[in-house]
N, C-alpha and C positions, 0 to 999 in steps of 0.2 A: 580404503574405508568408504564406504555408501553415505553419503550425504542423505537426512531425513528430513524432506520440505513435509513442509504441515497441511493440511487441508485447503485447497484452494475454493473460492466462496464463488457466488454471480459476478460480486463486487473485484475480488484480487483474483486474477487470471496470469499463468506462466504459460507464454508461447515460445517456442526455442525461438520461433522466428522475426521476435519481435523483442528490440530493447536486448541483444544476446539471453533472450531465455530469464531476463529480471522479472519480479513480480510487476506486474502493473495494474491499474483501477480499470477495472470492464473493458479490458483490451484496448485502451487506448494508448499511446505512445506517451506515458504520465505514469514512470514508475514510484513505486511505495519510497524506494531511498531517495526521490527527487521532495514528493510531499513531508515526507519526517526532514529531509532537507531543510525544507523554504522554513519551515517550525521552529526548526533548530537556531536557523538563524534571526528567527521573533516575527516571525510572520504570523499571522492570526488565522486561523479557517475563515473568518470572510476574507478577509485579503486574497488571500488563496482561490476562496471563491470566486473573487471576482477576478482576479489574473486567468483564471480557467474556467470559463460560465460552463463546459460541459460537466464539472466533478457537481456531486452532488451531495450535498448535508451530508444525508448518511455511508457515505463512502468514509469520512474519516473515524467513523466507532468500526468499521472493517480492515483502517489503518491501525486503527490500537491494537485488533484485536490480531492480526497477524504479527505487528510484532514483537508482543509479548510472546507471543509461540515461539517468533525465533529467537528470542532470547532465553527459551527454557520456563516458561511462566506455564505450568503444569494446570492454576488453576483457571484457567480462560476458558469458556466455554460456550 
């Protein structure tokens, strides 16, 4: 069965060679499941922010919006 990854942006980039091929924020070694991570566990986008001065604001509305994709959210756009 073919797995269907969703559009990748400037922001969320899959490199086979980097992170095994995980999404990551603009190719840096800072994948999507680490950010919805640190979240999950009550961290704040500044916190976040500032544990990582390179991610930037708008990197985390390109976190929503990818994973609502993989969750099947049809209406993201």
């Amino acid at each position: 069965m073919q797995r269907c990854m969703p559009v990748t942006t400037s922001r969320i980039t899959i490199e086979e060679d980097k992170l095994g091929g995980k999404p990551c924020i603009r190719g840096m070694r800072l994948s999507v499941q680490d950010v919805l991570g640190y979240m999950a566990s009550g961290m704040s986008e500044s916190e976040i922010l500032e544990d990582f001065p390179a991610l930037e604001k708008e990197d985390f509305q390109a976190i929503y919006k990818f994973a609502a994709q993989m969750t099947g959210n049809r209406s993201v756009g």
